[in-house]
VOVOZA-186162 format. One record per residue (C-alpha): residue number from 0; x, y, z; residue in three letters. Coordinates in steps of 0.02 Angstrom, whole numbers, plus 50000, padded with zeros to 5 digits. Layout:
N
 resi  east north    up resn
  NUM     X     Y     Z  ALA
...
//
This chain:
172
 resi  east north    up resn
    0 49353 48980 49659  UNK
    1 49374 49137 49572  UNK
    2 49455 49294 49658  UNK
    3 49315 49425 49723  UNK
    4 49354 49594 49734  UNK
    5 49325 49691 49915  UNK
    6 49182 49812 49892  UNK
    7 49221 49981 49870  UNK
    8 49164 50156 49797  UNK
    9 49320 50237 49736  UNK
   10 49199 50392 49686  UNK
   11 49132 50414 49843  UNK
   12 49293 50421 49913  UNK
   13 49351 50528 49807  UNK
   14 49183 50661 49820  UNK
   15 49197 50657 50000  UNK
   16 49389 50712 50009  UNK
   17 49353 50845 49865  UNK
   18 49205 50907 49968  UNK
   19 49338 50944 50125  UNK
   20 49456 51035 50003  UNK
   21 49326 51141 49937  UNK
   22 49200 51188 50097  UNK
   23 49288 51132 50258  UNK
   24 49127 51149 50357  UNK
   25 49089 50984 50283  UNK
   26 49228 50918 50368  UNK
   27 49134 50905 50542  UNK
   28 48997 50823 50471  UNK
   29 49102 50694 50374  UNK
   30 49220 50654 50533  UNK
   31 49045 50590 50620  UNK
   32 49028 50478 50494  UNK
   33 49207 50405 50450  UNK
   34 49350 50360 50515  UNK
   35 49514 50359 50414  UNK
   36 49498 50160 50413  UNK
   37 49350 50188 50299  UNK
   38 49438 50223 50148  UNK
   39 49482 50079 50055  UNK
   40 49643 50154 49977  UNK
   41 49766 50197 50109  UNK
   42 49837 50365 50010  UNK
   43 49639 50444 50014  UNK
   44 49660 50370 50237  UNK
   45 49804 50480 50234  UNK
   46 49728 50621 50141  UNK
   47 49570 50627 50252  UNK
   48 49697 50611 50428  UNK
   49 49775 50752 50346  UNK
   50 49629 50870 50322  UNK
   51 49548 50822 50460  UNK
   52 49711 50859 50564  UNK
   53 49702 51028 50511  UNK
   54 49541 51069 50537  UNK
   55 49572 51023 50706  UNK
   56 49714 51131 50746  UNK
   57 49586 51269 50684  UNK
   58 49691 51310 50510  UNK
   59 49625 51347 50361  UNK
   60 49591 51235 50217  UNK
   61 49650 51237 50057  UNK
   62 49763 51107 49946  UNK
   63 49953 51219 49999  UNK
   64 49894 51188 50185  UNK
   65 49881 51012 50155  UNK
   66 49985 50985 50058  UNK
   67 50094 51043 50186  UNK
   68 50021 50925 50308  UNK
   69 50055 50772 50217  UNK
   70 50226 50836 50215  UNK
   71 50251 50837 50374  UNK
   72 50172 50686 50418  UNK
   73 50299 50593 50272  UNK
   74 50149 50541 50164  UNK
   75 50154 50674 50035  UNK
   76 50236 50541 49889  UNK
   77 50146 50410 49958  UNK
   78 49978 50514 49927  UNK
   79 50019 50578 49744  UNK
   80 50050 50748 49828  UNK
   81 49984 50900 49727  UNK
   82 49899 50807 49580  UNK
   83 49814 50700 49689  UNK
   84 49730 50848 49791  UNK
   85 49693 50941 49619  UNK
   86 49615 50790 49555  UNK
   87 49504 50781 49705  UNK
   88 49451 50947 49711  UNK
   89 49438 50984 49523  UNK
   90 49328 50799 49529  UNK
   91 49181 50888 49657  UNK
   92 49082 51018 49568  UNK
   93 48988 51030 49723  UNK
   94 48979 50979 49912  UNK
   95 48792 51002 49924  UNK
   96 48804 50775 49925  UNK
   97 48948 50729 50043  UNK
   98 48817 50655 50151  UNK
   99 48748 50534 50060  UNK
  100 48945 50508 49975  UNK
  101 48994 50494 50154  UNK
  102 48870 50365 50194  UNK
  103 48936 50250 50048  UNK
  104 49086 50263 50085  UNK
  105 49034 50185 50270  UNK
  106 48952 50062 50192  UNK
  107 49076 49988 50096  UNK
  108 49207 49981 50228  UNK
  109 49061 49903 50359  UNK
  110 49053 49783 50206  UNK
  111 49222 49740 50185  UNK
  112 49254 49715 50369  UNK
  113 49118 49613 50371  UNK
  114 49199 49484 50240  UNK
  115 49362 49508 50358  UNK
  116 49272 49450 50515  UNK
  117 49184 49312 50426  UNK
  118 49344 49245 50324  UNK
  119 49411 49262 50510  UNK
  120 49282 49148 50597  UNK
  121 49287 49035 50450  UNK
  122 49467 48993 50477  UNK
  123 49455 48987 50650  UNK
  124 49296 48865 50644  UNK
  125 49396 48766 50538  UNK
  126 49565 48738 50641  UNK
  127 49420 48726 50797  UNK
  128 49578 48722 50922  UNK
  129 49440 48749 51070  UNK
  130 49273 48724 51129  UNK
  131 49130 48773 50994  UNK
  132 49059 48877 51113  UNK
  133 49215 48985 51159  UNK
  134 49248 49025 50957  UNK
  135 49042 49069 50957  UNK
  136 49073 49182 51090  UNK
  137 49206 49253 51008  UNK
  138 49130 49248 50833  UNK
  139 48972 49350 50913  UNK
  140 49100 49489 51012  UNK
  141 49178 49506 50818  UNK
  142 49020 49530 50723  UNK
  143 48961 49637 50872  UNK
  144 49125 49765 50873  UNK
  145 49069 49785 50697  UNK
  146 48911 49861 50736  UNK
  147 48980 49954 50877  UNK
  148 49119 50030 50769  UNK
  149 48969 50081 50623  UNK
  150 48863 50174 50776  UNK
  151 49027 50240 50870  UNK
  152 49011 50430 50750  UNK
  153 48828 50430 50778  UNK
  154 48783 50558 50921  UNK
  155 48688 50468 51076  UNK
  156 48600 50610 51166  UNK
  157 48549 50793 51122  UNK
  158 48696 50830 51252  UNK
  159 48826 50767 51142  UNK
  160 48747 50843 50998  UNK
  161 48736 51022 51072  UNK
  162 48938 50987 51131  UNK
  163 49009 50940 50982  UNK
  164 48902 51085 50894  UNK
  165 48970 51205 51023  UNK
  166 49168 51128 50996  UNK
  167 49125 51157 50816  UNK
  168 49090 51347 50818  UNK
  169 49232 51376 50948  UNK
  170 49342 51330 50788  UNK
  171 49281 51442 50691  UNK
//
């Protein structure tokens, strides 16, 4: 059996963080849709926790602030540091598509834990230590936290919608 590679769209990732760097009131609108766990490489997880972390303390953004950030948090060599967050920002001409970059992004890391669940209930299927029914059950609560985790950003009501639009103005 060959080796398959986990989906991914390092581009996406990539247009969505240079989108933050260059108009943070994307930044609310991505955060709704991803989680730091959505991006496949862990330096572009720390990047976003890093931006995002700012924007919530109500600072400015721009590549010094975060730069700073990652500093503080110990991930700036881990994250390529200052070439990395030129490279992202000098890679978006634009942020008028970090929706739809977002939403890829999502995608791909619904995808790939997906194939983690699955290789998950595979193995445990095949070592079948307990009842079929009990690793079913547990199979279905795994498959199901999946779909709970995709929906968790998505607003439920027009009263969470109007709160979080509210909390959003408040910081700037």
């Amino acid at each position: 059996m060959t080796e398959r590679v986990l989906p991914t769209c390092p581009e996406a990732e990539s247009a969505v963080l240079g989108a933050m760097l260059l108009d943070p009131e994307v930044i609310g609108e991505v955060t709704h849709l991803l989680a730091p766990e959505d991006f496949h490489r862990p330096a572009f997880s720390q990047i976003f926790q890093a931006i995002v972390g700012c924007y919530e303390k109500g600072m400015a953004i721009d590549l010094l602030i975060v730069q700073e950030e990652l500093r503080k948090r110990g991930w700036l060599e881990s994250t390529g540091g200052a070439t990395t967050l030129a490279e992202l920002a000098d890679a978006v001409p634009t942020s008028a598509r970090t929706a739809h970059h977002a939403q890829l992004v999502k995608e791909k890391a619904v995808l790939r834990r997906l194939i983690r669940t699955a290789g998950e209930i595979l193995a445990e299927a095949y070592e079948a230590q307990e009842d079929a029914e009990v690793i079913l059950d547990r199979s279905e609560q795994a498959i199901f936290g999946i779909t709970r985790d995709r929906q968790a950003g998505e607003p439920s009501s027009i009263g969470e919608v109007l709160k979080e639009t509210f909390d959003q103005l408040d910081r700037l």
